[in-house]
Backbone of each chain as ProteinMPNN parsed JSONL, in Angstrom:
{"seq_chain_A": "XXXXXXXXXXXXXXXXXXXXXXXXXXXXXXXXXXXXXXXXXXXXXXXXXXXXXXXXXXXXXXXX", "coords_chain_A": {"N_chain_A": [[0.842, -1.196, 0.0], [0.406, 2.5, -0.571], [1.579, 4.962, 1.04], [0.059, 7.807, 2.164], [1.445, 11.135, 0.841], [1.949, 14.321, 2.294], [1.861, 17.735, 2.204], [2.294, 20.863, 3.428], [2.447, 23.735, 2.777], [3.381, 27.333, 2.6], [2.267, 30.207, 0.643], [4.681, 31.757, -0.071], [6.613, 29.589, -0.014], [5.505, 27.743, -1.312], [5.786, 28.84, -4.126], [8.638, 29.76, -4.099], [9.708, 27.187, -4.338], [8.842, 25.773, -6.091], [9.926, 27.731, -7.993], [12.931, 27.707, -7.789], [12.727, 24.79, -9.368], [12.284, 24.762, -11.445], [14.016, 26.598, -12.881], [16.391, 25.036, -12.252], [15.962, 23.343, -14.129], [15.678, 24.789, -16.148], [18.291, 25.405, -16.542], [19.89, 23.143, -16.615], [19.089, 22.504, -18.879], [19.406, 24.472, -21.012], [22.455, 25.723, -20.741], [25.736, 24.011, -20.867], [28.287, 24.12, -19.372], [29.196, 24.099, -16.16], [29.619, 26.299, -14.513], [28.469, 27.75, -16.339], [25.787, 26.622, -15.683], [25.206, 27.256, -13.255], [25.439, 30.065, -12.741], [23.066, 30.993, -14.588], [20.999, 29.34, -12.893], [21.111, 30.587, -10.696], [20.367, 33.393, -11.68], [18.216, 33.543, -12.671], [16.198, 32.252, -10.786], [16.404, 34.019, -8.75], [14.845, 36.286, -10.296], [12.417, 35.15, -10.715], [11.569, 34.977, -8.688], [11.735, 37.911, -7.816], [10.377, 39.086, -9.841], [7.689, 37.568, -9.25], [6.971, 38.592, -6.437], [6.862, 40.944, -7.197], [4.868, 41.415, -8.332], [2.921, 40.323, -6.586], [2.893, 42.527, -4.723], [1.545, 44.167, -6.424], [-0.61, 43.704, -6.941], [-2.174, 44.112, -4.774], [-3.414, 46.12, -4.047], [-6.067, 45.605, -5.14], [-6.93, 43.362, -3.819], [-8.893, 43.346, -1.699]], "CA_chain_A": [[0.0, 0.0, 0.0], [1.372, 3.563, -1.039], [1.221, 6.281, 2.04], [-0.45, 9.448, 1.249], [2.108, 11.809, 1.263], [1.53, 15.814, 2.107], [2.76, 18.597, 1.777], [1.755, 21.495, 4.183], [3.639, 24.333, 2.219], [3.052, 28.371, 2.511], [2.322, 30.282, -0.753], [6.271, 31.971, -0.651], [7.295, 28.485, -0.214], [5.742, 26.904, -2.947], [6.425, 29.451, -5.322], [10.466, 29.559, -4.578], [10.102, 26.11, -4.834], [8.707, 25.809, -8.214], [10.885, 28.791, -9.203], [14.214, 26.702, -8.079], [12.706, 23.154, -9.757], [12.161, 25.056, -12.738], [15.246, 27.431, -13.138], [17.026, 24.253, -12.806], [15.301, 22.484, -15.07], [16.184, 25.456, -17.583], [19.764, 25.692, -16.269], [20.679, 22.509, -17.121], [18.457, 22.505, -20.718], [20.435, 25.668, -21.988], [23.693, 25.733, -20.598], [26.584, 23.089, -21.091], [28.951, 24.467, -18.713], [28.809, 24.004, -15.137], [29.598, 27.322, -13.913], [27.617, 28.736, -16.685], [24.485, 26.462, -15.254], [24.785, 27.955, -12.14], [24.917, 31.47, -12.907], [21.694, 30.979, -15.213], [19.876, 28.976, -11.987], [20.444, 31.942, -9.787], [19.33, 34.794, -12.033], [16.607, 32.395, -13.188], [15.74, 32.178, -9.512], [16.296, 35.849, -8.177], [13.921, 37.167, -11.358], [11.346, 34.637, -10.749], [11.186, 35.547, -7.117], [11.322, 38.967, -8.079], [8.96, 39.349, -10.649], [6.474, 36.996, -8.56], [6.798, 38.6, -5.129], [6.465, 42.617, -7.46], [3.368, 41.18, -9.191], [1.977, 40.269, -5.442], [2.735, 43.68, -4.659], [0.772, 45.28, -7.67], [-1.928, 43.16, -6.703], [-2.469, 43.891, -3.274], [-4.625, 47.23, -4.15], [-6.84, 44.667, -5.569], [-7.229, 42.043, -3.035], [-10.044, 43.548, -1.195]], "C_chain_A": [[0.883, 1.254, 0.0], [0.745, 4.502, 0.2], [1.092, 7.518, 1.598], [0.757, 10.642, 1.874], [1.005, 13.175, 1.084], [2.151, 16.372, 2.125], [2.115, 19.857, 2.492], [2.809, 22.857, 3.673], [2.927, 26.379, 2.179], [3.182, 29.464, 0.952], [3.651, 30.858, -1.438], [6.895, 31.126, -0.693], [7.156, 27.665, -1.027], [5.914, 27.734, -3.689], [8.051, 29.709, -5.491], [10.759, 27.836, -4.68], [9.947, 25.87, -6.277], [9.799, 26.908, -8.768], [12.435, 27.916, -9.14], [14.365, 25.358, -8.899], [13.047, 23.907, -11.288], [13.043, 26.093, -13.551], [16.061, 26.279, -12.963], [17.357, 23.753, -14.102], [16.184, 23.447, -16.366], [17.775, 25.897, -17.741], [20.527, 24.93, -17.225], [20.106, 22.158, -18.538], [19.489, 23.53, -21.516], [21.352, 26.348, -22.036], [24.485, 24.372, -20.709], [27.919, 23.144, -19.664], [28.856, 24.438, -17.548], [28.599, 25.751, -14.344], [28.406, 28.133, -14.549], [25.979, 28.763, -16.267], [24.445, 26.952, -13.792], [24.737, 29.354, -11.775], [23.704, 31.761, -13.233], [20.861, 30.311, -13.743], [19.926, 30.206, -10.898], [19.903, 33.124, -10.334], [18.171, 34.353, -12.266], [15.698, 32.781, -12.031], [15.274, 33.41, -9.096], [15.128, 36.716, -9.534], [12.929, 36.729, -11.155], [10.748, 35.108, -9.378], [10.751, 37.373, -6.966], [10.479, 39.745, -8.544], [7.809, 39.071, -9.902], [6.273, 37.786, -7.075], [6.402, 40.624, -5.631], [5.09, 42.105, -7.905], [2.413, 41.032, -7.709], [1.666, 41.751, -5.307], [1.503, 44.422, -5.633], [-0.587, 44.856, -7.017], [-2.606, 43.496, -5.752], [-3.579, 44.933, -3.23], [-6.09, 46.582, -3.868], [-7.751, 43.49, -5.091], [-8.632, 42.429, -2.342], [-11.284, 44.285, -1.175]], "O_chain_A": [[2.006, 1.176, 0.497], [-0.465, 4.721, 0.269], [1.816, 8.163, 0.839], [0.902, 10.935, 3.06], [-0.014, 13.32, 0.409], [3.313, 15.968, 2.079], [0.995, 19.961, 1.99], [3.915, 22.945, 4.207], [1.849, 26.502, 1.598], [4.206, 29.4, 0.272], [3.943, 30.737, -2.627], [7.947, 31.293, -1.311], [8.013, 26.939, -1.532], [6.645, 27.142, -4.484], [8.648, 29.832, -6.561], [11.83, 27.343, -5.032], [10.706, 25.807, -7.244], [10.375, 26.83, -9.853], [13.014, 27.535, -10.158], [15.437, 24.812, -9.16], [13.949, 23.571, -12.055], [12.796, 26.374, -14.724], [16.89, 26.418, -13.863], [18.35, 23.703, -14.827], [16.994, 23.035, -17.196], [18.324, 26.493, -18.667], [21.304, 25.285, -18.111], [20.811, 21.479, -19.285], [20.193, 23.245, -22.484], [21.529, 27.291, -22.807], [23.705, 23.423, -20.623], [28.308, 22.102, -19.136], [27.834, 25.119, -17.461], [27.591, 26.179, -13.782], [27.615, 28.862, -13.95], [25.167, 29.687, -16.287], [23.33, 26.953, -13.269], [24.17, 29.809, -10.782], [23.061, 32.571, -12.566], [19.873, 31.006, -13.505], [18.923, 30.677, -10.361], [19.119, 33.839, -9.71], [17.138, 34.957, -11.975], [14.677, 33.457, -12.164], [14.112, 33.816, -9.064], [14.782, 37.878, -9.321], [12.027, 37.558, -11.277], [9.609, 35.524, -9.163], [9.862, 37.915, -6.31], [9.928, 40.732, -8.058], [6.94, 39.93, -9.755], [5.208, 37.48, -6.538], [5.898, 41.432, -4.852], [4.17, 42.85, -7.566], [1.301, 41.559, -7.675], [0.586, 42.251, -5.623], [0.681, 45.223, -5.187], [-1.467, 45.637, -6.656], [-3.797, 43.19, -5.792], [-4.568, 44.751, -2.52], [-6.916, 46.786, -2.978], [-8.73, 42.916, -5.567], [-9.531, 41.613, -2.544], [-12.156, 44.001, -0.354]]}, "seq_chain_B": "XXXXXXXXXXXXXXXXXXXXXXXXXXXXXXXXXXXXXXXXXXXXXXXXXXXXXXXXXXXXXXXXXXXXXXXXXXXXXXXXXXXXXXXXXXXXXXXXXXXXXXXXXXXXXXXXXXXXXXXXXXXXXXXXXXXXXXXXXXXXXXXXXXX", "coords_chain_B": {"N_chain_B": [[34.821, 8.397, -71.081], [36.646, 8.14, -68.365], [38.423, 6.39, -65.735], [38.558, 7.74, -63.118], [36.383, 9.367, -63.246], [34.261, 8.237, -63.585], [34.473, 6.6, -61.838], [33.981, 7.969, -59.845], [31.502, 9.532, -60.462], [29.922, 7.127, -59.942], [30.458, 7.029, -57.169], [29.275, 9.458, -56.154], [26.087, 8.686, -57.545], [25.679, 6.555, -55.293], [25.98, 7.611, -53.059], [24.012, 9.47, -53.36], [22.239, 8.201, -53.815], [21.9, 6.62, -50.99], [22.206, 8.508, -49.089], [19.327, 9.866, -48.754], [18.107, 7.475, -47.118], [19.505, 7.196, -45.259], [19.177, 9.605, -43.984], [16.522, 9.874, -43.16], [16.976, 7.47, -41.776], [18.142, 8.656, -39.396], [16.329, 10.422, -38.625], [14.559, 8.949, -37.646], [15.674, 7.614, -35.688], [15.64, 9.943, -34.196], [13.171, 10.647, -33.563], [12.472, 8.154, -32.207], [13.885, 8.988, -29.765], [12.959, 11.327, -28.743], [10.253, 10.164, -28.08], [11.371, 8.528, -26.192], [12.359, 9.965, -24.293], [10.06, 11.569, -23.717], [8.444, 9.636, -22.217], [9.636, 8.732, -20.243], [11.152, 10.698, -17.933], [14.199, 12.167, -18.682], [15.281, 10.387, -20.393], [15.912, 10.792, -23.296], [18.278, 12.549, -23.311], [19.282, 10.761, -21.42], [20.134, 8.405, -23.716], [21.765, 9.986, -25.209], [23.938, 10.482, -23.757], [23.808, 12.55, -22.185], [24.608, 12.891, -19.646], [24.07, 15.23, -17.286], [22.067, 16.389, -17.608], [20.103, 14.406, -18.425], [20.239, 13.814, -15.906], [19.101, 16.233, -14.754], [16.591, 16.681, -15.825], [15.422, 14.26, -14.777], [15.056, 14.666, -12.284], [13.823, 16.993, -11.63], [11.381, 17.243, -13.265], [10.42, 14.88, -11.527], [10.285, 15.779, -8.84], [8.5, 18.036, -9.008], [6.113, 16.702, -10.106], [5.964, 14.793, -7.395], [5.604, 17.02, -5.369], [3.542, 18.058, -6.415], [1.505, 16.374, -6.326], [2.025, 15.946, -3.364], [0.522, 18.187, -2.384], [-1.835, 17.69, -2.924], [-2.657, 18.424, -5.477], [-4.816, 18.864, -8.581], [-4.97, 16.106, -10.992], [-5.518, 16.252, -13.618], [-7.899, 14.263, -15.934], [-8.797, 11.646, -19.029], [-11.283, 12.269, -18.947], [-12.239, 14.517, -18.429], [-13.826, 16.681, -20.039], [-14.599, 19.492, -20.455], [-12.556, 21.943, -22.366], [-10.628, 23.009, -21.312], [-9.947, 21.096, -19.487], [-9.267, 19.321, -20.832], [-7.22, 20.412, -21.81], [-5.614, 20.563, -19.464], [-5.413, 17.614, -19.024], [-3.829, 17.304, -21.198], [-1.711, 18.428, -20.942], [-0.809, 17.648, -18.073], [-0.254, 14.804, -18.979], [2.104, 15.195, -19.849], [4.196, 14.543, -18.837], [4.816, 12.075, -19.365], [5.536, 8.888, -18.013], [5.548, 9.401, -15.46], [2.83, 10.577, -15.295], [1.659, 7.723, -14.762], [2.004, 7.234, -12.441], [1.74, 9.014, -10.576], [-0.792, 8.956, -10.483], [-1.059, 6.855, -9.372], [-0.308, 7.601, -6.81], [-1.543, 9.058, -6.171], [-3.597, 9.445, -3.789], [-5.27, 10.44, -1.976], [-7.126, 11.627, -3.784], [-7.972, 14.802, -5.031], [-7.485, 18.521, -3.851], [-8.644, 21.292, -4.376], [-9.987, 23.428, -3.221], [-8.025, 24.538, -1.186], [-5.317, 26.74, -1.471], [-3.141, 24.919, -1.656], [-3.719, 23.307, -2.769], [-4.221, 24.316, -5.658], [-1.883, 25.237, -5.972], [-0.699, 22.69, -6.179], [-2.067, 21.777, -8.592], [-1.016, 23.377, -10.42], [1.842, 22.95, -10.288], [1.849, 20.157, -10.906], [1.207, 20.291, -13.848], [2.896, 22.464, -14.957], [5.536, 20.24, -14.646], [4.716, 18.616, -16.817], [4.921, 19.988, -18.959], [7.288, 21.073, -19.238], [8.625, 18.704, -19.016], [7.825, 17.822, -21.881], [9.06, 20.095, -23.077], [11.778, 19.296, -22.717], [12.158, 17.083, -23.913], [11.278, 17.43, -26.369], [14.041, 18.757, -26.879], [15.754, 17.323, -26.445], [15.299, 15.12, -28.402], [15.937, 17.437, -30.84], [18.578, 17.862, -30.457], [19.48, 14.898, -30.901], [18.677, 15.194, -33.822], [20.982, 16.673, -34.685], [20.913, 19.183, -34.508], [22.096, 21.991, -32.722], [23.194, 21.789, -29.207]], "CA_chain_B": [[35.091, 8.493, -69.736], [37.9, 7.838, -67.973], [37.699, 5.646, -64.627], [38.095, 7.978, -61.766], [35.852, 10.173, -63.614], [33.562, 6.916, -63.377], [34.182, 6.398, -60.466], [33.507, 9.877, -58.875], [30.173, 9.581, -60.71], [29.331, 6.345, -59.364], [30.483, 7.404, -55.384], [28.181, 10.746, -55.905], [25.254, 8.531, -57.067], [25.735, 5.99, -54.601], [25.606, 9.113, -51.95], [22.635, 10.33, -53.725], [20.965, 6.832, -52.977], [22.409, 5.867, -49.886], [21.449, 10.03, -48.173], [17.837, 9.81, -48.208], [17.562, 6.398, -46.338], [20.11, 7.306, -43.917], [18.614, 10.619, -43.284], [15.358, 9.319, -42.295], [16.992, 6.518, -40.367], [18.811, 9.339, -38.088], [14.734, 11.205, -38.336], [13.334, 7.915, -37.359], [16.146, 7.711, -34.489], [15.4, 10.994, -33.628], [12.239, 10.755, -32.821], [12.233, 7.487, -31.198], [14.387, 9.549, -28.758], [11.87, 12.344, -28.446], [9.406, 10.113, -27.507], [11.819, 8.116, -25.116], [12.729, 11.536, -23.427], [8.848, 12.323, -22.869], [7.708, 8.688, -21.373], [10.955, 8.371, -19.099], [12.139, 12.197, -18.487], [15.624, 12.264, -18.941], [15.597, 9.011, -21.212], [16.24, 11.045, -23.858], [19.41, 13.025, -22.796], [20.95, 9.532, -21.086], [20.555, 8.058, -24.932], [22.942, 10.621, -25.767], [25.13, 10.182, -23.188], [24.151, 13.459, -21.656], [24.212, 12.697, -18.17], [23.7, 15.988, -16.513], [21.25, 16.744, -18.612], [19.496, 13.477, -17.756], [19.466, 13.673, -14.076], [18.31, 16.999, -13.942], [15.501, 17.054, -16.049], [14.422, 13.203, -14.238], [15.081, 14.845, -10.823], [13.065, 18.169, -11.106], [10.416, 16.681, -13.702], [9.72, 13.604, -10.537], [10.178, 16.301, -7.847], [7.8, 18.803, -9.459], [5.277, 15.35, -9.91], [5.635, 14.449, -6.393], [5.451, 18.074, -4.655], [2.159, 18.384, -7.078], [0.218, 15.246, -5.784], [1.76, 16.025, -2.076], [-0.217, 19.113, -2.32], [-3.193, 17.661, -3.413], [-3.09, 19.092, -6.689], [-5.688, 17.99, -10.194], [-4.055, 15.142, -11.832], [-7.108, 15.528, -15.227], [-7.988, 12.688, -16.714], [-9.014, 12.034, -20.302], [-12.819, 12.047, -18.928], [-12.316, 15.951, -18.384], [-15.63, 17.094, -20.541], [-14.354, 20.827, -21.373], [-11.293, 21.999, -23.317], [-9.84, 23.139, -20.16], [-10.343, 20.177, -18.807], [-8.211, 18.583, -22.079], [-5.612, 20.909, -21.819], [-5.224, 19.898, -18.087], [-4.449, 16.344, -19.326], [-2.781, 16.83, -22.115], [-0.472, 19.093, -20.033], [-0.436, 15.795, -17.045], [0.191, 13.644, -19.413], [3.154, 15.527, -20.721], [5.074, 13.794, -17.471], [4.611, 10.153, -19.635], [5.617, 7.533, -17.447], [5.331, 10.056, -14.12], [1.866, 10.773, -15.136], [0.545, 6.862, -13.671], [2.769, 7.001, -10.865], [1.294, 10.083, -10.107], [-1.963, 8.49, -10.412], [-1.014, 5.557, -8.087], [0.39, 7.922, -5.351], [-2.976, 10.383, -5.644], [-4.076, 8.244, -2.65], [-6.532, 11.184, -0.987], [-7.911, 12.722, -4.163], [-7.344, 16.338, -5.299], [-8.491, 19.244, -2.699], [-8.237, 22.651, -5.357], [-10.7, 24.43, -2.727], [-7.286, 25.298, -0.936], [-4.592, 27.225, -1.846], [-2.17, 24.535, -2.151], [-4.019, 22.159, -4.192], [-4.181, 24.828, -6.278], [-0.063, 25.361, -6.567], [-0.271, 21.228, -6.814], [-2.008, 21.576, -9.493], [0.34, 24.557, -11.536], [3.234, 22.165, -10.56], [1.964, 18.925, -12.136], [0.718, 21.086, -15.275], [4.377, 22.451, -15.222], [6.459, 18.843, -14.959], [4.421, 17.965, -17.595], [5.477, 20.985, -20.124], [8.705, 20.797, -18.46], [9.287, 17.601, -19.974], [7.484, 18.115, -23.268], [10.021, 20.867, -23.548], [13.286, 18.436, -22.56], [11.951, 15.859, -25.026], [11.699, 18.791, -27.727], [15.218, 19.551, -26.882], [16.511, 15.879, -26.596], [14.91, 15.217, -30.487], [16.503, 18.175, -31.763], [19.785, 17.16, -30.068], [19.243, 13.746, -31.47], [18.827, 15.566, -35.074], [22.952, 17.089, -34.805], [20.716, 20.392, -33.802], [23.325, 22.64, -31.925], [21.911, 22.126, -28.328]], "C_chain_B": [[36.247, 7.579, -69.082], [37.622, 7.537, -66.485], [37.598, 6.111, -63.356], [36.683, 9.158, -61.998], [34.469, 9.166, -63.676], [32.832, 6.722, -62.259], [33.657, 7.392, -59.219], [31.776, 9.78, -59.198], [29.806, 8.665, -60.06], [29.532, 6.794, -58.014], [29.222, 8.301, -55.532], [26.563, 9.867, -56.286], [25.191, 7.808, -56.223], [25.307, 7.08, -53.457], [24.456, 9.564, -51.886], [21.439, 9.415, -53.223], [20.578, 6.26, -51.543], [21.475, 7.52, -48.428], [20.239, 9.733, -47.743], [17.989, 8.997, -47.346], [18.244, 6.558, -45.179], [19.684, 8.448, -43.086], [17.255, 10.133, -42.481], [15.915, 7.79, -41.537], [16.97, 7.397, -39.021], [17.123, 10.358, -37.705], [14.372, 10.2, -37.074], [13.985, 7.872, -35.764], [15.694, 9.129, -33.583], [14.494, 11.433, -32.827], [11.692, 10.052, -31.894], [13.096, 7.733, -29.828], [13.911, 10.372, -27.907], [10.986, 11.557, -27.75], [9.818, 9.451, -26.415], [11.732, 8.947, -24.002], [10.995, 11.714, -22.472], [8.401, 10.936, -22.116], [8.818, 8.427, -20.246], [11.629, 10.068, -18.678], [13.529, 11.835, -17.991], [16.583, 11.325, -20.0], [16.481, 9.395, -22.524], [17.425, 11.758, -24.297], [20.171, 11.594, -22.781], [21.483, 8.896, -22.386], [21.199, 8.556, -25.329], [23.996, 10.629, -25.636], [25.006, 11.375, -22.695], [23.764, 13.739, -20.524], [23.488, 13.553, -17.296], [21.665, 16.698, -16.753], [19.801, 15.834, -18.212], [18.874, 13.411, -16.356], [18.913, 14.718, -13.961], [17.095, 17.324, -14.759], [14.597, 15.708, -14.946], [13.807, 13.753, -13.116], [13.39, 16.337, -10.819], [11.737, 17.843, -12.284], [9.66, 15.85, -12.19], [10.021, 14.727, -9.484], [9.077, 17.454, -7.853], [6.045, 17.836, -9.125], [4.73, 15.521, -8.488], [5.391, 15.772, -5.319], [3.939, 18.167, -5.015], [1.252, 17.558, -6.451], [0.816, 15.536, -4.3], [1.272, 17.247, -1.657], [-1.653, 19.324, -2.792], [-3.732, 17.918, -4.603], [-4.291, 17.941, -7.363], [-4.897, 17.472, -10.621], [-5.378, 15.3, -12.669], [-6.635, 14.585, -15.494], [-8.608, 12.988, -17.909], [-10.71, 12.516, -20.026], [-13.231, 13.575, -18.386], [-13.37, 16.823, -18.365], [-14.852, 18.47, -21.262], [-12.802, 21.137, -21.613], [-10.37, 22.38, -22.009], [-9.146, 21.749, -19.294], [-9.278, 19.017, -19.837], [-6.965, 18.972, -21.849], [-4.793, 20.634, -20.5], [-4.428, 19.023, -18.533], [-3.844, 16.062, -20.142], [-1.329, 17.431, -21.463], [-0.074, 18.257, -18.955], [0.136, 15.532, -17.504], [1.808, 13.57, -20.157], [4.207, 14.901, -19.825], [5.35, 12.307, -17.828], [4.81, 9.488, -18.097], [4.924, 7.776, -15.859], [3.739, 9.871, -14.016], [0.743, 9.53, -14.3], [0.865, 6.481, -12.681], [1.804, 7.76, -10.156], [-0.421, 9.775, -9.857], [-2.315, 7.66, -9.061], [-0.787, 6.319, -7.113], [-0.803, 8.988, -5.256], [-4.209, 9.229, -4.475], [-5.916, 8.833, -1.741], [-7.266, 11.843, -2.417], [-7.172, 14.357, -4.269], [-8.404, 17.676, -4.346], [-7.989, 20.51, -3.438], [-9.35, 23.379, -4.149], [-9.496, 25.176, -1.326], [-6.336, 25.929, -1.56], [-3.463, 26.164, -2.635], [-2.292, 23.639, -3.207], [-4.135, 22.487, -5.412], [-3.085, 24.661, -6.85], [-0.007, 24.016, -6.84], [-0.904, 21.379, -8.381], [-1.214, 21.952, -11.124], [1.331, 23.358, -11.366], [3.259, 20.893, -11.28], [2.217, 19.614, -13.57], [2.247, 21.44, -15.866], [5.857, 21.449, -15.348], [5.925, 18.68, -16.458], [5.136, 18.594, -19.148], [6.82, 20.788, -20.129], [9.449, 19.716, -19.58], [8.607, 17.633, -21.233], [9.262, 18.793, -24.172], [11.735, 20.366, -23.906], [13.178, 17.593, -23.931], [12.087, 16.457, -26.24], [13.113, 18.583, -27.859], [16.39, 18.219, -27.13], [16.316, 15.656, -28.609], [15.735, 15.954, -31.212], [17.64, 18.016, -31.904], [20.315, 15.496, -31.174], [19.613, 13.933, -33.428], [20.022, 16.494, -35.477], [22.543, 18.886, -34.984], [21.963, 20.973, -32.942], [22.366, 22.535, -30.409], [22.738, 21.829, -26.83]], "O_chain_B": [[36.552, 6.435, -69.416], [36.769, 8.205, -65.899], [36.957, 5.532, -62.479], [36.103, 9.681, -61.047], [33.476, 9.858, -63.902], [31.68, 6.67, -61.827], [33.135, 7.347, -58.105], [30.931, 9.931, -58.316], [29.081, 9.122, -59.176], [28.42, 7.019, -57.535], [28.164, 7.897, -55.049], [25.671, 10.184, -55.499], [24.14, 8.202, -55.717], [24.123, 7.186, -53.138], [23.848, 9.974, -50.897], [20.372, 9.596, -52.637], [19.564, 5.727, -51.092], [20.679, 7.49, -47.49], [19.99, 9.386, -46.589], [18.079, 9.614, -46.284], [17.766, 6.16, -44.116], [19.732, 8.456, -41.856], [17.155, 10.095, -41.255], [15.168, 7.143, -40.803], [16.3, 7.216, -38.004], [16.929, 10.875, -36.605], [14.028, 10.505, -35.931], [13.269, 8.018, -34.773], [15.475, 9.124, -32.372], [14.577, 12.178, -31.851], [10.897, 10.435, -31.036], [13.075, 6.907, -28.915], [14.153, 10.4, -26.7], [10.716, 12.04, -26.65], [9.035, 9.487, -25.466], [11.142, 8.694, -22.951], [10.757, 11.884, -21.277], [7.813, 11.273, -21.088], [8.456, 7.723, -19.303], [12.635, 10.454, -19.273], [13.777, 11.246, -16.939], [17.769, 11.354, -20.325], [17.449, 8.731, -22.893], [17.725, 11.708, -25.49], [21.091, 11.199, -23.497], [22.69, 8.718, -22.553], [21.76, 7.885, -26.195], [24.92, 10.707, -26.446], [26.146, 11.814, -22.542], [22.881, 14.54, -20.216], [22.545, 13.145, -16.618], [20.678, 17.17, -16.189], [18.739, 16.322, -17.827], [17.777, 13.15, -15.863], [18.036, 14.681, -13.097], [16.493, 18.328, -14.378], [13.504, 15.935, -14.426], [12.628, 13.614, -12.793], [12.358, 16.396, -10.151], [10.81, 18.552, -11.892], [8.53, 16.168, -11.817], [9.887, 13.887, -8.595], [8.715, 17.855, -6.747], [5.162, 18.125, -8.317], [3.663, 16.05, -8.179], [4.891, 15.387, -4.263], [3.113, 18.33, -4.117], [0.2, 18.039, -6.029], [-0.161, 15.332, -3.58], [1.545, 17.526, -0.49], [-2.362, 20.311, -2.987], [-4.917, 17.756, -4.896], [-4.601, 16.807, -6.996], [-3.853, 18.098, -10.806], [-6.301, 14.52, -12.433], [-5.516, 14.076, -15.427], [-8.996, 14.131, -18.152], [-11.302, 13.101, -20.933], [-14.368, 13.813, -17.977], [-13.834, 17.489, -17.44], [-14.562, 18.472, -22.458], [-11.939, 20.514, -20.996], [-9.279, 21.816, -21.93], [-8.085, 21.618, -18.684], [-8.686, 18.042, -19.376], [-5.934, 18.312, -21.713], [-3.569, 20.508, -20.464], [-3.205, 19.143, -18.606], [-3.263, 14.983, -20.256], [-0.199, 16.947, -21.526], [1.144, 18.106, -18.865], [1.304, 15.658, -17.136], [2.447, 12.661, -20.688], [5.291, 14.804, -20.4], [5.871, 11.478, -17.082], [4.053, 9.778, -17.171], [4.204, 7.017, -15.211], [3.228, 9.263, -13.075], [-0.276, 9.751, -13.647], [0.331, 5.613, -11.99], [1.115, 7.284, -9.254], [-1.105, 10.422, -9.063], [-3.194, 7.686, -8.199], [-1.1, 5.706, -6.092], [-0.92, 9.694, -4.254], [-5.243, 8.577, -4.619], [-6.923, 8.292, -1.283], [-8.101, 12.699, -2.123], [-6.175, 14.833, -3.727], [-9.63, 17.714, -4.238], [-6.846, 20.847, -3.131], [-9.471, 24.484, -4.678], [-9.887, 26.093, -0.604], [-6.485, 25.603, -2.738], [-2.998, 26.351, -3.76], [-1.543, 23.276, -4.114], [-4.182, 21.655, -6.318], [-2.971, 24.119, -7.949], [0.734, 23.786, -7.796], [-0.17, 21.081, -9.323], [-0.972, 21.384, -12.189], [1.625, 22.769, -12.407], [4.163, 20.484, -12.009], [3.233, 19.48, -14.252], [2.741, 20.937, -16.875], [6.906, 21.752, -15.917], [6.796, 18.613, -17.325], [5.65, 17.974, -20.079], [7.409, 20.318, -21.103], [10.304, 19.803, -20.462], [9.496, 17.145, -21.931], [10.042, 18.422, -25.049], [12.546, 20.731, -24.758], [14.039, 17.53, -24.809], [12.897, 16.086, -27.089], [13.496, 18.215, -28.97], [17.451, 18.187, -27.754], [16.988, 15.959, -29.595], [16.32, 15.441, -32.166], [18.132, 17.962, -33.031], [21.285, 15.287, -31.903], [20.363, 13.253, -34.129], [19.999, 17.039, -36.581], [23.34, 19.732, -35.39], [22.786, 20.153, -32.536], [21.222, 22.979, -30.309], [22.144, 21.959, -25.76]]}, "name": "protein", "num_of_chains": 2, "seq": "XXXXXXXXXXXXXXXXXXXXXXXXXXXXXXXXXXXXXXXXXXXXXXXXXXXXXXXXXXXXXXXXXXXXXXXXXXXXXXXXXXXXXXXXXXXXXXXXXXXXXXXXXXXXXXXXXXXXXXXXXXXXXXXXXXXXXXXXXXXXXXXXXXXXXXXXXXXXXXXXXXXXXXXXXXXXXXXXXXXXXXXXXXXXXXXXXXXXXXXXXXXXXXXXXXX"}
């Protein structure tokens, strides 16, 4: 029998998670180089976080 | 005619005959790489021999998967009804092999009336493209694409 996993995760925590799975993901797709894939996973990272955490901001007028 | 002058002609059609069939062998390989890549993610990389390449699309494809169903996310199914509801599972299903794991380990059902089952569901939706996109990239690789 398979145990139900969970996942109890806050919404800045799943979104830098997805932003690190998926700035990987594109690290190691469109670089060759090691150093160069880890330069690309942190700006990857720091823009996604950035963008996503200014777009909350914009939003916030909005929320209520 | 004189015999390397012969012979030059015969190599070039020989070339001319021999091209086509080999080109569509390396197609035919190409794509049975593409579709390796999308039912296994990374399948299509390790056939290359491109290890890194391999582990990190398997790793963050199956960690994307399993974050998605331990958050309750929508795994769609083909029995959907509206186009949304298609594009869901054609976007799942883009995870191949993940997608009936992901099935087997959806143990509680999908709970989208919170927040997180919500983000489960963006993160399956996203493995699934995810690897669409690798498998793209493996194929093209496969076809002496620069990649």
């Amino acid at each position: 029998m398979i145990a139900a996993i969970a996942f109890n995760l806050s919404h800045f925590q799943a979104m830098t998670l997805f932003a690190l799975l998926i700035s990987i993901a594109f690290g190691f797709l469109s670089r060759r180089r090691t150093s160069e894939r880890v330069k690309y996973i942190i700006w990857s990272l720091f823009l996604f976080l950035l963008i996503g955490v200014g777009i909350g901001w914009a939003m916030y007028p909005f929320s209520r | 005619m004189s015999e390397d002058t012969a012979t030059g002609t015969t190599a070039a059609a020989a070339e001319a005959t021999i091209t086509p069939s080999h080109h569509q062998r390396n197609e035919a390989a190409a794509f049975a790489i593409g579709v390796a890549g999308w039912f296994v993610p990374g399948l299509g990389h390790a056939l290359q021999k491109m290890w890194g390449r391999a582990l990190g699309c398997f790793l963050t494809v199956g960690a994307l998967v399993f974050l998605g169903i331990g958050m309750r996310g929508n795994l769609f199914s083909s029995e959907g009804g509206d186009a949304f509801g298609m594009l869901g599972y054609v976007a799942d299903l883009g995870t191949g092999s993940f997608y009936f794991a992901a099935r087997a380990l959806e143990t509680q059902g999908s709970d989208v009336a919170h927040a997180e089952g919500d983000y489960g569901t963006r993160f399956l939706a996203a493995a699934g493209v995810l690897n669409l996109l690798a498998a793209l990239h493996a194929y093209e690789a496969a076809r002496g694409r620069k990649a």
